[in-house]
C-alpha positions in Angstrom: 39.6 -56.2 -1.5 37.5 -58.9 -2.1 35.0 -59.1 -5.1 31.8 -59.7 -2.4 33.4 -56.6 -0.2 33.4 -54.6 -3.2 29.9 -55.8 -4.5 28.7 -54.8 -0.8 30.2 -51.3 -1.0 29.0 -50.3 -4.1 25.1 -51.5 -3.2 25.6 -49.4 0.3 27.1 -46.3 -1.9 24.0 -46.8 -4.4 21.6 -46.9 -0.8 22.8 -43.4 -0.1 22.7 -41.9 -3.4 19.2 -42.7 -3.5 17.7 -41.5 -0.4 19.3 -37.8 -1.1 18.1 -38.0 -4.2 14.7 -38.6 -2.5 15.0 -36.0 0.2 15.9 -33.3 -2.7 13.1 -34.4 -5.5 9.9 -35.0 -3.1 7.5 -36.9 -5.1 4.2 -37.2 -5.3 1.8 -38.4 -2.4 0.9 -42.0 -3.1 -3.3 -42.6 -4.4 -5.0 -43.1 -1.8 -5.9 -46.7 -1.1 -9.2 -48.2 -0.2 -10.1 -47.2 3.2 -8.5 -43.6 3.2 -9.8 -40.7 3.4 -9.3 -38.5 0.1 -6.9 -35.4 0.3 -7.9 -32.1 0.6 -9.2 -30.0 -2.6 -6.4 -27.2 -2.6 -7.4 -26.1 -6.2 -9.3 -22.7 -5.0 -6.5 -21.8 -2.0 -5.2 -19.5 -4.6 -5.6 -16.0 -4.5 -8.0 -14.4 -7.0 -7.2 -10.9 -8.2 -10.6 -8.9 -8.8 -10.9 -5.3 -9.5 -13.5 -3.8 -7.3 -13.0 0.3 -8.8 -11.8 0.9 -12.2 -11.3 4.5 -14.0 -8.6 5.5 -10.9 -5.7 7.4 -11.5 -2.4 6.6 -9.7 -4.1 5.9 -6.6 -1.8 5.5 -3.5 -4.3 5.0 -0.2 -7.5 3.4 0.4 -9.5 3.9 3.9 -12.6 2.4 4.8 -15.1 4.6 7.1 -16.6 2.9 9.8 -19.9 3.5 8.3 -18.9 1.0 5.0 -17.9 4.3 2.9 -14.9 4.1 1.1 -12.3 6.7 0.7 -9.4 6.6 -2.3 -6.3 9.0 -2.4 -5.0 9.6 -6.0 -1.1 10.7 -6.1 -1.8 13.9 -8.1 -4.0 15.3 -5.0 -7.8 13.8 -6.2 -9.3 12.1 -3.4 -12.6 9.8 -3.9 -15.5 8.5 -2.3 -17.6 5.5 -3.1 -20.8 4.8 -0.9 -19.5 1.1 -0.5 -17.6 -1.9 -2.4 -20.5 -2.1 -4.7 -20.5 1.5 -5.6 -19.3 2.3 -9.5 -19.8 6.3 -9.5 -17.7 8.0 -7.4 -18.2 11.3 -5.8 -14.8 13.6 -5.8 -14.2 14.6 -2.0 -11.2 16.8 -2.4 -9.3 18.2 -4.8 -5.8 18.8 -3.6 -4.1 19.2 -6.9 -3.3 23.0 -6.2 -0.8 22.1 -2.7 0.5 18.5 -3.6 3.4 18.3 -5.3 3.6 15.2 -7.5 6.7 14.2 -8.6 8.6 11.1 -8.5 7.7 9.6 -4.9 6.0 12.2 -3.6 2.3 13.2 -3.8 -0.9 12.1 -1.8 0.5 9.3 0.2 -1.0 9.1 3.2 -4.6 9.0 4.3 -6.6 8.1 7.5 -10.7 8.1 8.3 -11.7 9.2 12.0 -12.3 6.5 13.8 -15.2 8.3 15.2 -16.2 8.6 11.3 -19.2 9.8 10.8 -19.5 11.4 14.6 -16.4 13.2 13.5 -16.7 13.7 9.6 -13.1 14.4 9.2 -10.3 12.3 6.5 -7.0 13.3 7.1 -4.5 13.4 4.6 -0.6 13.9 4.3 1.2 14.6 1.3 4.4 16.5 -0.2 3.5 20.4 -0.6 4.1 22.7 -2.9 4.3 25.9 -1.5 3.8 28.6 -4.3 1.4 26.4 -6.5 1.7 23.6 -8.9 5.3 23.4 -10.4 5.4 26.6 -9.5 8.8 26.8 -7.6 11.0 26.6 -10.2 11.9 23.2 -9.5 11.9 21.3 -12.6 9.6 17.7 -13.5 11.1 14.9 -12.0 14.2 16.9 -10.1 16.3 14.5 -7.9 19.8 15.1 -8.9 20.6 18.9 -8.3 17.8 18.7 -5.3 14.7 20.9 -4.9 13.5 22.1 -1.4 10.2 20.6 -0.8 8.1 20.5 2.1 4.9 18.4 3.6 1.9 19.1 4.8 -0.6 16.9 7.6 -4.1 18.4 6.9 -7.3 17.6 8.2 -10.8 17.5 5.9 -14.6 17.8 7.2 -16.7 16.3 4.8 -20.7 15.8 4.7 -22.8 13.0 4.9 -22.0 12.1 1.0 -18.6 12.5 1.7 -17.6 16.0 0.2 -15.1 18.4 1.4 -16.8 21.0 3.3 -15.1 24.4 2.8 -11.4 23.7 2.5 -8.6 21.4 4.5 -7.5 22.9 7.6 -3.5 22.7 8.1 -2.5 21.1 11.1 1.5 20.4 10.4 3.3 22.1 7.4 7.0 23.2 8.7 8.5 19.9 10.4 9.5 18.5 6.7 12.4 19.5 4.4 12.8 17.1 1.2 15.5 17.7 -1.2 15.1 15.2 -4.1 12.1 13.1 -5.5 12.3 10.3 -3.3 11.7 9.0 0.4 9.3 11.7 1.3 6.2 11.7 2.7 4.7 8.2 4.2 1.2 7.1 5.9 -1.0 8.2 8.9 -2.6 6.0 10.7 -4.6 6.1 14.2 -3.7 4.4 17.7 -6.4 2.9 20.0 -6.3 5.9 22.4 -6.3 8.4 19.7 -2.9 9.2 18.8 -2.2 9.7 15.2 0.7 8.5 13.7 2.3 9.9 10.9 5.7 8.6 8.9 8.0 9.9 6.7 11.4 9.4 4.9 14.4 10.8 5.1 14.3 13.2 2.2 17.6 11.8 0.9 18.0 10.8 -2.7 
């Protein structure tokens, strides 16, 4: 092979190496030059994280009333109300501590607001239940392995116009869930257009 072939080669070889190495390392856009228009300002496209209620306890659901009132589940079985976003006193709506067992993954999960809210003052909630009181079935804190029988329970709230239980929840669904370890229980609720409500759940497996 001739010395020019080779010379030829090795500049077409050198061609090629560069543009990949282009294509994988993008640089830079060039300055602008006279006459162009100046990119866009991307420097606030980033998300800002700003807490808007502070003092919560494991909370798991937030629902906003159609009337701006704001309604937050805590895992243990608290539920919350502020008045709006600006609100920084919350009034307790419920306290479901009593029913919900909280252990591992289960709790006060799910959570949904009427959507006829306040016309129909009612929150409904879903969490894993504890039929014979707190702890109280002999299951130990934070079973999983040998398996504890736990079940669920879909209830429905009324509440008044500051957004307090009225009397107590009313059961609606309470024997279509079996659970038998800590995990994969209980999921969200969550209303359809023509009124259906929707409510998941896992498997119960471990």
């Amino acid at each position: 092979m001739s010395a020019l072939r080779s010379r030829r080669l090795a500049y077409a070889l050198f061609a090629v190496l560069a543009f990949v190495a282009a294509s994988c390392f993008p640089q830079d856009p060039p300055d602008p030059g006279p006459g162009d228009p100046e990119p866009p300002d991307t420097s606030n496209d980033a998300f800002i994280q700003v807490p808007v209620f502070q003092g919560l306890t494991s909370p798991t659901n937030v629902e906003f009333a159609p009337d701006g009132r704001v309604f937050v589940a805590e895992k243990a079985g608290i539920i919350k109300t502020y008045d709006s976003l600006a609100d920084t006193t919350p009034t307790v709506t419920a306290d479901l501590r009593a029913p919900v067992r909280s252990t591992g993954d289960h709790g006060l999960l799910g959570m949904t607001v009427d959507p006829q809210y306040p016309t129909r003052p009612y929150v409904y909630v879903l969490h894993t239940w504890d039929p014979t009181g707190v702890n109280g079935d002999g299951c130990a804190s934070g079973y999983g392995i040998n398996g504890c029988k736990t079940g669920a329970r879909l209830s429905r709230i009324e509440v008044d116009a500051q957004g307090v239980m009225i009397g107590g929840p009313t059961t609606i669904v309470d024997d279509r869930w079996c659970y038998q370890f800590s995990s994969h229980g209980v999921g969200d609720l969550d209303f359809l257009p023509d009124g259906t409500l929707l409510v998941t759940s896992g498997e119960g497996a471990y």
